[in-house]
N, C-alpha and C positions, 0 to 999 in steps of 0.2 A: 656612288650609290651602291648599296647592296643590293646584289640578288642571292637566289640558290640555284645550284647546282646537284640534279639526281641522275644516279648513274642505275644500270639496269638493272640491279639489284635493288634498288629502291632508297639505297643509302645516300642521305642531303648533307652537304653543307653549305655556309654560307661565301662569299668571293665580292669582295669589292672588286669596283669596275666603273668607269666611266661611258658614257654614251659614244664616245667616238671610238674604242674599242672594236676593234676589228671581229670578226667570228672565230678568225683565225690567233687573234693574239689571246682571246680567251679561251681556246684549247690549250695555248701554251703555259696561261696561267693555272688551268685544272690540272698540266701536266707536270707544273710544279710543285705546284701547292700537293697533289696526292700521287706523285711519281707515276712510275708505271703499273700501278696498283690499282688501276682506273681502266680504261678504254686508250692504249695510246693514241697520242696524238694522230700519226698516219690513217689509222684505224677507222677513227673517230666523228662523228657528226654530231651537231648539236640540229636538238627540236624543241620547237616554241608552238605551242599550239597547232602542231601536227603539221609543222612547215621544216620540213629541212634547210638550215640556214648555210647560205651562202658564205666562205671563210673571208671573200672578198668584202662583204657588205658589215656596218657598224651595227652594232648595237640599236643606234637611234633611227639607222633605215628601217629595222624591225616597229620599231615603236616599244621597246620593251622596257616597263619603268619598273623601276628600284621594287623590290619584294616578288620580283619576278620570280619562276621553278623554270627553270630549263632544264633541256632533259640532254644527256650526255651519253650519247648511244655507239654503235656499230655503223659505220659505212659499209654497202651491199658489200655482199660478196665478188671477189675476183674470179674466183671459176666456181663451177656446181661440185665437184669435188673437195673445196676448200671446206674445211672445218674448223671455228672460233668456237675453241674448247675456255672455260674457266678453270681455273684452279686455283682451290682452297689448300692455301699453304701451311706448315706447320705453327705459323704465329698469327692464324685465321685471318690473315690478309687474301684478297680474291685478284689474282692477275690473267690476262689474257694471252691465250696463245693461239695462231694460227697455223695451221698442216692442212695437209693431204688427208685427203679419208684412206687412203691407201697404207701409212705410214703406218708401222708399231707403237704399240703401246711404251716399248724401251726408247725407241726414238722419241717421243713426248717427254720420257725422263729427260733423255741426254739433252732436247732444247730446255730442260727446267734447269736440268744442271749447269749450262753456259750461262743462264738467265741469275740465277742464284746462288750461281758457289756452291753446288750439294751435290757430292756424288750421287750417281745414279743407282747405287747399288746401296745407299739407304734411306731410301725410301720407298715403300712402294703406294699404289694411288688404286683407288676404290670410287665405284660408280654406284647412286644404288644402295651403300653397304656393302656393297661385294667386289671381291680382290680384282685387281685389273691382272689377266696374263700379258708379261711382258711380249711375248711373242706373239700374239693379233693384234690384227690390225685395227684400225679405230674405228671401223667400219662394222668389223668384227664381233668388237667388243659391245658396240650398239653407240659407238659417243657420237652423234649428230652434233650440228650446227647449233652452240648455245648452249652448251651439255654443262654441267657441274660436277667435276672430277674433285674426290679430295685426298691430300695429301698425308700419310701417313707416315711415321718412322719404322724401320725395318727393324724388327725384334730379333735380338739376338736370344741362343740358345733354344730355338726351335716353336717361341711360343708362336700364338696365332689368333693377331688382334682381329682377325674378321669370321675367325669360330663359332658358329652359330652352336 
């Protein structure tokens, strides 16, 4: 059967699926079908009419028939500190990251640059519109829980893509 699938962004598609399908084999099929570009799987919760679904229980425990929307969200937070930043990458894909509210705005590079292959020194990231300083903290900088950071190319030659 089909259903959809919407992630917190509001972006659907569609995912075949059988009723004996676990909760948990369908994060793994989200986590295929849209890699880690989505909510990772660890991350991840799935909600059905404002139930958080169980990874252990099927499909058809839910009762959930074919043209169903489930929604493909965030698991609480690990500590109150914890911060699940987005980031809008340079080929406008959205992937998730979690830190410290403590941590640098460089150190959010340096986990983008392990995550993607992109040095940390071109790109830089803007919240807002406005240039992120590598040196504050996330805290700082004001990116809460949920925030939408987007990623930029680092301009050579002195220009200054966030020149008001």
């Amino acid at each position: 059967m089909q259903i959809f699938i919407q992630n917190l962004l509001g972006k659907t598609f569609p995912l075949e699926v059988q009723p004996s399908n676990t909760i948990a084999q369908l994060k793994a099929q989200v986590l295929e079908a849209k890699g880690n570009l989505w909510v990772p799987d660890s991350e991840a919760h799935i909600i059905f009419e404002g139930r958080d679904l169980k990874d252990d229980h099927t499909l058809e425990y839910y009762k959930i028939q074919p043209e169903a929307t489930l929604h493909h969200g965030l698991a609480p937070k690990k500590t109150d500190s914890e911060v699940r930043v987005f980031v809008q990458t340079l080929m406008s894909e959205v992937i998730l990251v979690s830190m410290e509210s403590s941590n640098t705005v460089q150190h959010l590079k340096e986990k983008l640059e392990s995550m993607m292959r992109l040095s940390a020194n071109q790109h830089q990231l803007a919240l807002s519109g406005k240039r992120l300083d590598d040196n504050r903290t996330l805290a700082e900088s004001r990116i809460f829980d949920g925030a939408l950071v987007v990623m930029y190319l680092q301009c050579s030659g002195g220009a200054n893509p966030f020149a008001q």
